[in-house]
N, C-alpha and C positions, 0 to 999 in steps of 0.2 A: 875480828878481821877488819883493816881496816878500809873504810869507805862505805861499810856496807851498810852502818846506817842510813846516812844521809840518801841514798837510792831508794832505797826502803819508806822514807818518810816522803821520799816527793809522793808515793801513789796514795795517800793517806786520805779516806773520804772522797777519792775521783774513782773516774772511768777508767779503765787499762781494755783499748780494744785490742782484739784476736782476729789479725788478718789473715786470713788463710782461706785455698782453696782445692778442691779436691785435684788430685793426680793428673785426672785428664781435662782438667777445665784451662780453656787459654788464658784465663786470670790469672793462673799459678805464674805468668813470668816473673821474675825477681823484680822488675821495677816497677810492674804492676802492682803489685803487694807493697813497694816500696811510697808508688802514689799513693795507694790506700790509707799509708798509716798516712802518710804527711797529711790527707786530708784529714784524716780525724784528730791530730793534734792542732792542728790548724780552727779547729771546733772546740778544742778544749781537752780533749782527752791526756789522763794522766802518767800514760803509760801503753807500750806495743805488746801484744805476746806474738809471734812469730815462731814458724815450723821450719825447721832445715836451716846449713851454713848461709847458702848462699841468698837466702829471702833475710836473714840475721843482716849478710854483710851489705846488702842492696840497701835496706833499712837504714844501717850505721851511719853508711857513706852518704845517704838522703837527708837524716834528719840531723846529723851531730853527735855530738858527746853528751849534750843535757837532757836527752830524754830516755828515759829508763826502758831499757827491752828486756823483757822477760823471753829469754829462750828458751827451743825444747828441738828434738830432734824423735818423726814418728820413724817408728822402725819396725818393719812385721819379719820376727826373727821365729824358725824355727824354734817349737818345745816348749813356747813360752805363751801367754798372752797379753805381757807386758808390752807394751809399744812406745812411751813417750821417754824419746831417753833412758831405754833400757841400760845401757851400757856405757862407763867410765868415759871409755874412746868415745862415745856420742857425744858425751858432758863438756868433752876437751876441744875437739871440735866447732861446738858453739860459740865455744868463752873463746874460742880462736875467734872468730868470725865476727865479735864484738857485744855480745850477751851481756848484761850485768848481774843477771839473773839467770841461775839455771833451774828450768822446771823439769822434774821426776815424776814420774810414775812411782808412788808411795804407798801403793796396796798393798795386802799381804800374801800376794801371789810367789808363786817360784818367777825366778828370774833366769834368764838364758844364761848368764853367764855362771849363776850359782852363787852372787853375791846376794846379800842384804839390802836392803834401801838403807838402812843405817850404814853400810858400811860405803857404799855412794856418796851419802851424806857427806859423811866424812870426808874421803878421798877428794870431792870439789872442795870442799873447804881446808883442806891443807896443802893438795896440789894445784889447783888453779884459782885458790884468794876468791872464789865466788859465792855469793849467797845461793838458797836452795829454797824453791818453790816445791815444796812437795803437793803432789797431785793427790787426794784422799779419796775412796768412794765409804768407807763406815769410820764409826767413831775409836775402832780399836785400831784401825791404821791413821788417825789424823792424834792419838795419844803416842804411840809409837813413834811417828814421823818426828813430834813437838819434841818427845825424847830423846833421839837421836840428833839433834840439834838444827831439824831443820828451823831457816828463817821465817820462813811464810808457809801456811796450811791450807790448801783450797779445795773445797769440793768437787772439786772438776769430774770427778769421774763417777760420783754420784749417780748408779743409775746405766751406767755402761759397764758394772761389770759383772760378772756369776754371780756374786754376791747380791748385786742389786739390782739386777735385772726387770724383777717387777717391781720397783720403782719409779716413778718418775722427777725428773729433775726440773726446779731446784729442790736443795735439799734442804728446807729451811729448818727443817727439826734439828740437823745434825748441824747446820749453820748457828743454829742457836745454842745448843750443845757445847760447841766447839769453844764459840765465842763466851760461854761462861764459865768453861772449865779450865780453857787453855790459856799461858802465857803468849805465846807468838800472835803474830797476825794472822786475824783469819782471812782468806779469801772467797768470798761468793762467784763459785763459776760456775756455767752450766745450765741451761733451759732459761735464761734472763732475756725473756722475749718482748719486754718493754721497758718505757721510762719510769713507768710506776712502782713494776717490779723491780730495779736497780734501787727507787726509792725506799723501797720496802725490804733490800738485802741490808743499805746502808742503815736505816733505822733498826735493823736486826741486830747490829753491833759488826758487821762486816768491816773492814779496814778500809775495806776496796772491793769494786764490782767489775770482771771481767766477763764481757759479753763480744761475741763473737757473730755467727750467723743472723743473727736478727738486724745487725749493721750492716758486714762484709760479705754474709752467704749470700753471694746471687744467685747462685746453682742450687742450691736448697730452697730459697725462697719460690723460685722459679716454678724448677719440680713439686713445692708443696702447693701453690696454684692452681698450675697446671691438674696437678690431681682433683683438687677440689672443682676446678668447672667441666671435666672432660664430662663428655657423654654418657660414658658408657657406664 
Protein backbone atom coordinates (compact mmCIF):
# COMPACT_ATOMS: atom_id res chain seq x y z
CA UNK A 1 0.00 0.00 0.00
CA UNK A 2 1.38 2.83 -0.81
CA UNK A 3 2.58 5.52 1.82
CA UNK A 4 2.30 3.27 4.52
CA UNK A 5 5.77 2.70 5.04
CA UNK A 6 7.17 5.95 5.39
CA UNK A 7 4.22 6.56 8.49
CA UNK A 8 5.34 3.62 10.00
CA UNK A 9 8.97 4.54 10.19
CA UNK A 10 8.46 7.93 11.47
CA UNK A 11 7.25 6.20 15.22
CA UNK A 12 10.38 3.92 14.98
CA UNK A 13 12.22 3.95 18.74
CA UNK A 14 9.85 7.20 19.86
CA UNK A 15 6.91 7.88 21.99
CA UNK A 16 3.35 7.77 20.39
CA UNK A 17 1.21 9.42 23.28
CA UNK A 18 -2.57 8.20 23.79
CA UNK A 19 -4.66 11.23 24.52
CA UNK A 20 -7.79 10.31 25.59
CA UNK A 21 -10.24 10.94 28.28
CA UNK A 22 -13.14 9.16 29.90
CA UNK A 23 -16.78 9.93 28.56
CA UNK A 24 -17.76 12.14 31.31
CA UNK A 25 -14.55 13.99 31.89
CA UNK A 26 -14.59 17.92 30.56
CA UNK A 27 -11.11 16.98 29.02
CA UNK A 28 -12.90 14.92 26.40
CA UNK A 29 -13.53 18.24 24.40
CA UNK A 30 -12.10 17.80 20.86
CA UNK A 31 -9.63 20.62 21.26
CA UNK A 32 -8.74 19.76 24.52
CA UNK A 33 -7.32 16.50 23.41
CA UNK A 34 -6.33 18.37 20.43
CA UNK A 35 -4.02 20.85 22.87
CA UNK A 36 -2.80 17.67 24.53
CA UNK A 37 -1.34 16.03 21.56
CA UNK A 38 0.19 19.46 20.27
CA UNK A 39 1.81 19.61 23.48
CA UNK A 40 3.36 16.34 23.58
CA UNK A 41 4.64 16.60 20.08
CA UNK A 42 5.89 19.90 20.98
CA UNK A 43 8.05 17.67 23.63
CA UNK A 44 8.97 15.27 21.24
CA UNK A 45 6.61 12.66 20.88
CA UNK A 46 6.58 10.48 17.76
CA UNK A 47 3.24 9.89 17.21
CA UNK A 48 -0.89 10.46 18.63
CA UNK A 49 -3.26 7.60 19.31
CA UNK A 50 -6.66 9.10 19.48
CA UNK A 51 -10.29 7.78 20.40
CA UNK A 52 -13.29 8.79 18.10
CA UNK A 53 -13.77 10.90 14.58
CA UNK A 54 -14.07 13.97 15.86
CA UNK A 55 -11.01 14.07 18.65
CA UNK A 56 -9.04 12.32 15.06
CA UNK A 57 -10.35 15.35 13.13
CA UNK A 58 -9.60 18.20 16.03
CA UNK A 59 -6.15 16.52 16.07
CA UNK A 60 -5.55 16.52 12.16
CA UNK A 61 -6.64 20.13 11.68
CA UNK A 62 -4.13 21.08 15.07
CA UNK A 63 -1.29 19.44 14.25
CA UNK A 64 -1.01 18.89 10.21
CA UNK A 65 -0.21 16.24 7.77
CA UNK A 66 3.44 15.28 9.32
CA UNK A 67 2.43 13.69 12.28
CA UNK A 68 1.25 10.25 12.36
CA UNK A 69 -2.19 9.52 14.36
CA UNK A 70 -2.88 6.27 15.02
CA UNK A 71 -6.80 6.02 15.20
CA UNK A 72 -9.29 3.74 16.86
CA UNK A 73 -12.95 4.32 17.46
CA UNK A 74 -14.31 2.62 21.27
CA UNK A 75 -17.50 1.29 20.76
CA UNK A 76 -19.61 -0.84 23.47
CA UNK A 77 -21.85 -2.86 21.03
CA UNK A 78 -24.29 -5.33 22.11
CA UNK A 79 -23.10 -9.39 22.10
CA UNK A 80 -19.81 -8.54 21.91
CA UNK A 81 -16.84 -7.44 24.03
CA UNK A 82 -14.90 -6.18 21.47
CA UNK A 83 -14.82 -2.38 21.73
CA UNK A 84 -11.89 -0.72 19.79
CA UNK A 85 -13.01 -0.42 16.38
CA UNK A 86 -15.14 -3.37 16.37
CA UNK A 87 -16.68 -2.59 13.21
CA UNK A 88 -15.62 -1.84 9.33
CA UNK A 89 -17.96 1.45 9.48
CA UNK A 90 -15.84 2.30 12.68
CA UNK A 91 -12.40 1.72 10.58
CA UNK A 92 -14.00 4.20 7.78
CA UNK A 93 -15.09 6.61 9.68
CA UNK A 94 -11.68 7.39 11.31
CA UNK A 95 -9.64 7.16 8.11
CA UNK A 96 -12.58 9.82 7.14
CA UNK A 97 -11.59 11.99 9.92
CA UNK A 98 -7.67 11.87 9.08
CA UNK A 99 -6.19 8.64 10.84
CA UNK A 100 -3.14 7.27 9.10
CA UNK A 101 -3.44 4.39 11.14
CA UNK A 102 -6.21 2.27 12.06
CA UNK A 103 -6.09 0.49 15.33
CA UNK A 104 -8.28 -2.93 15.87
CA UNK A 105 -9.23 -4.74 18.54
CA UNK A 106 -7.24 -8.19 17.33
CA UNK A 107 -8.30 -10.78 19.92
CA UNK A 108 -9.69 -13.86 19.41
CA UNK A 109 -12.99 -12.85 20.70
CA UNK A 110 -16.48 -12.99 18.67
CA UNK A 111 -17.11 -9.97 17.09
CA UNK A 112 -20.62 -7.93 16.73
CA UNK A 113 -20.59 -7.99 13.49
CA UNK A 114 -19.53 -11.68 12.85
CA UNK A 115 -16.54 -10.72 11.03
CA UNK A 116 -12.88 -11.96 11.53
CA UNK A 117 -10.04 -9.43 12.52
CA UNK A 118 -8.47 -10.94 9.46
CA UNK A 119 -11.14 -10.12 7.50
CA UNK A 120 -11.00 -6.15 9.06
CA UNK A 121 -7.58 -6.52 8.33
CA UNK A 122 -8.17 -6.80 5.05
CA UNK A 123 -11.29 -4.77 4.14
CA UNK A 124 -9.02 -1.36 5.71
CA UNK A 125 -6.37 -2.22 3.51
CA UNK A 126 -8.08 -2.72 0.28
CA UNK A 127 -10.91 -0.16 0.90
CA UNK A 128 -9.62 2.56 2.65
CA UNK A 129 -5.41 2.36 1.54
CA UNK A 130 -4.78 2.30 5.56
CA UNK A 131 -2.33 0.58 7.71
CA UNK A 132 -3.53 -1.67 10.70
CA UNK A 133 -2.53 -1.37 14.28
CA UNK A 134 -3.80 -4.40 15.61
CA UNK A 135 -4.50 -4.47 19.37
CA UNK A 136 -3.25 -8.00 20.88
CA UNK A 137 -3.89 -9.36 24.58
CA UNK A 138 -2.01 -13.35 24.02
CA UNK A 139 0.48 -14.50 21.72
CA UNK A 140 -2.07 -16.64 19.64
CA UNK A 141 -3.91 -13.45 18.58
CA UNK A 142 -0.69 -11.14 17.97
CA UNK A 143 0.58 -14.52 15.44
CA UNK A 144 -2.88 -14.43 14.01
CA UNK A 145 -3.16 -10.64 13.67
CA UNK A 146 0.92 -10.64 11.94
CA UNK A 147 -0.84 -13.33 9.58
CA UNK A 148 -3.53 -11.60 8.50
CA UNK A 149 -1.51 -8.86 7.36
CA UNK A 150 -1.61 -6.56 9.98
CA UNK A 151 1.11 -3.58 9.90
CA UNK A 152 1.69 -3.03 13.51
CA UNK A 153 1.16 -5.71 16.71
CA UNK A 154 0.68 -4.03 20.17
CA UNK A 155 -0.05 -5.34 23.37
CA UNK A 156 -2.48 -2.98 24.19
CA UNK A 157 -4.92 -5.20 25.70
CA UNK A 158 -2.81 -7.20 27.60
CA UNK A 159 -4.44 -7.88 30.75
CA UNK A 160 -8.02 -6.22 29.86
CA UNK A 161 -9.39 -9.23 28.52
CA UNK A 162 -11.11 -12.74 29.85
CA UNK A 163 -8.32 -14.08 28.69
CA UNK A 164 -6.01 -12.17 30.69
CA UNK A 165 -7.51 -10.89 33.28
CA UNK A 166 -5.26 -11.97 35.92
CA UNK A 167 -2.66 -10.37 34.44
CA UNK A 168 -1.10 -7.52 34.84
CA UNK A 169 0.12 -5.00 32.27
CA UNK A 170 2.95 -4.56 30.65
CA UNK A 171 3.25 -7.53 28.99
CA UNK A 172 6.74 -7.77 28.64
CA UNK A 173 6.81 -11.68 28.26
CA UNK A 174 4.56 -11.58 25.40
CA UNK A 175 6.51 -8.27 24.32
CA UNK A 176 9.48 -10.15 24.03
CA UNK A 177 7.77 -13.19 22.50
CA UNK A 178 6.41 -11.13 19.85
CA UNK A 179 9.39 -9.08 19.21
CA UNK A 180 11.44 -12.58 18.53
CA UNK A 181 9.18 -14.37 16.57
CA UNK A 182 7.23 -11.81 14.68
CA UNK A 183 8.06 -9.96 11.25
CA UNK A 184 5.92 -6.81 11.86
CA UNK A 185 6.36 -4.14 14.40
CA UNK A 186 5.91 -4.71 17.63
CA UNK A 187 4.10 -2.19 19.72
CA UNK A 188 4.48 -1.78 23.66
CA UNK A 189 1.24 -0.52 24.99
CA UNK A 190 -0.34 -0.61 28.19
CA UNK A 191 0.56 -0.26 32.13
CA UNK A 192 3.98 2.14 30.75
CA UNK A 193 3.69 4.04 34.01
CA UNK A 194 7.28 5.69 33.59
CA UNK A 195 10.31 6.98 31.63
CA UNK A 196 12.15 3.93 32.77
CA UNK A 197 9.83 1.59 31.78
CA UNK A 198 9.32 3.16 28.16
CA UNK A 199 13.09 2.59 28.39
CA UNK A 200 13.05 -0.80 29.18
CA UNK A 201 9.94 -1.69 26.49
CA UNK A 202 12.41 -0.03 23.89
CA UNK A 203 15.43 -1.95 24.94
CA UNK A 204 12.92 -5.19 24.85
CA UNK A 205 13.01 -4.81 21.04
CA UNK A 206 9.61 -2.78 20.97
CA UNK A 207 9.49 -0.56 17.70
CA UNK A 208 7.76 2.07 19.72
CA UNK A 209 6.36 2.78 23.21
CA UNK A 210 2.60 4.06 23.50
CA UNK A 211 1.79 5.41 26.81
CA UNK A 212 -1.31 6.95 27.72
CA UNK A 213 -2.56 7.62 31.36
CA UNK A 214 0.54 8.12 33.14
CA UNK A 215 1.02 11.35 30.70
CA UNK A 216 -2.71 12.54 29.65
CA UNK A 217 -4.89 10.52 32.35
CA UNK A 218 -5.86 13.25 34.71
CA UNK A 219 -8.93 11.67 35.89
CA UNK A 220 -7.28 8.43 36.62
CA UNK A 221 -4.21 9.88 38.13
CA UNK A 222 -6.58 12.01 40.16
CA UNK A 223 -8.86 9.25 41.35
CA UNK A 224 -5.65 6.93 41.89
CA UNK A 225 -4.38 9.72 44.54
CA UNK A 226 -7.20 10.44 45.73
CA UNK A 227 -7.70 6.81 46.80
CA UNK A 228 -4.37 6.44 48.17
CA UNK A 229 -4.50 9.56 50.77
CA UNK A 230 -8.44 9.31 51.71
CA UNK A 231 -9.07 8.54 55.19
CA UNK A 232 -11.07 6.06 55.34
Amino acid sequence: MLGVEPVITQLRGGLVVSCQAPIDSPLRDPQIIATMAQAAVLRGAVGIRLDSPEHVMATRSRLGADVPIIGLWKQVLPGSSVYITPRFADAAAIAAAGADIIAIDATLRSRPDGDTAAQLIDRIHQELGKPVMADIDTWEAAEAAAQAGADLVGTTLYGYTEATQDQTPPGWDLLTQMVTRLTVPCICEGGIASPAMARAAIDRGAFAVVVGTAITGIDLQVQAYQRAIALE
